[in-house]
Structures are given as C-alpha cells and as structure tokens.
SEMI-801448 format. One record per residue (C-alpha): residue in one letter; chain; x, y, z. Coordinates in Angstrom, 2 decimals. Layout:
N
[a, A, [X, Y, Z]]
...
This chain:
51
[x, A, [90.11, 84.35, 101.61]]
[x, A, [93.27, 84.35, 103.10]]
[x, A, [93.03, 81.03, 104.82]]
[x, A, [96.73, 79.56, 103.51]]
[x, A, [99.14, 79.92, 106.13]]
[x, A, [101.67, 80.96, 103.67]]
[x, A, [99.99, 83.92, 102.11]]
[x, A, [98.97, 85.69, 105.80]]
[x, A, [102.87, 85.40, 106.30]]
[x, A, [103.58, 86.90, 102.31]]
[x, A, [101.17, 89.59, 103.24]]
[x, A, [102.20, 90.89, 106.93]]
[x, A, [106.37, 90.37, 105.43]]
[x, A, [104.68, 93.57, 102.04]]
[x, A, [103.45, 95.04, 104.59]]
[x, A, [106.06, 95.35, 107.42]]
[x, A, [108.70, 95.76, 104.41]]
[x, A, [107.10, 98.56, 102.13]]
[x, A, [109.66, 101.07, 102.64]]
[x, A, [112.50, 98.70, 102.66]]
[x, A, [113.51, 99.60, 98.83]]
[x, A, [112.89, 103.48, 99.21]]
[x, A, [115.28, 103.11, 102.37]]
[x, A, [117.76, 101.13, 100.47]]
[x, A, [117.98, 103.45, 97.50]]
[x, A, [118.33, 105.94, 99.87]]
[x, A, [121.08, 104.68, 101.52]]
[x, A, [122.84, 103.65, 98.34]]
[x, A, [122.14, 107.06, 96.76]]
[x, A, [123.86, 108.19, 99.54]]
[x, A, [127.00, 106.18, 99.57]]
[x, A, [127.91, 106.43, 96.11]]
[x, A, [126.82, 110.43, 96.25]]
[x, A, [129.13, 111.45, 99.28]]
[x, A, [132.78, 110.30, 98.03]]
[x, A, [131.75, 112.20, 94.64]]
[x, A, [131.06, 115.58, 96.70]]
[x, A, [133.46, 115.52, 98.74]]
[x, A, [136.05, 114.99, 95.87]]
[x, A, [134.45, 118.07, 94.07]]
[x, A, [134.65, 119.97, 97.18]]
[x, A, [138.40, 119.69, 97.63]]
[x, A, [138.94, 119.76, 93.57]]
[x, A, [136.81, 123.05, 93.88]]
[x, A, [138.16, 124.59, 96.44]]
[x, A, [141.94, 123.69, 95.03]]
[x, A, [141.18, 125.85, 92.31]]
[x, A, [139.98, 128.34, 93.63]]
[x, A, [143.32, 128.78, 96.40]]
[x, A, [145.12, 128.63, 93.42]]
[x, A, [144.00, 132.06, 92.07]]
C-alpha cells in the first residue's frame, strides 16, 4: 500500500514525533506557569511578614 516514497517518510516522521505536542505544551505550560508562582509566592509571603 505504502509504496510512495513520500508517505513511508510522512508515516515514520507521526510516528517518531507523536509526543512532540504533549512535550511542547508541557514545556510551555511550564514557562508561562513558573514566573506566575513564583510572583504569588513572594506576594504571599509579603503579606503574611507584614502581620
């Protein structure tokens, strides 16, 4: 079936590359999450030395 040159290569590149996106999102999740906590962290723990 798979006898075009082009589609072996298509399939081995889903393949090889199927948790390329879930890595991705990780990393981006990750990156945009991390600034965010850490600037809760300090705002949290301001308030709280403030008492």
């Amino acid at each position: 079936m798979m006898n075009d040159p082009h589609q072996k290569v298509q399939a081995s590149h889903l393949k090889r590359n199927a948790y390329a996106p879930i890595v991705l999102a990780a990393l981006m999740y990750l990156a945009l999450l991390w600034p965010l906590v850490r600037w809760l962290s300090r705002l949290e723990h301001g308030h709280i030395g403030a008492r």
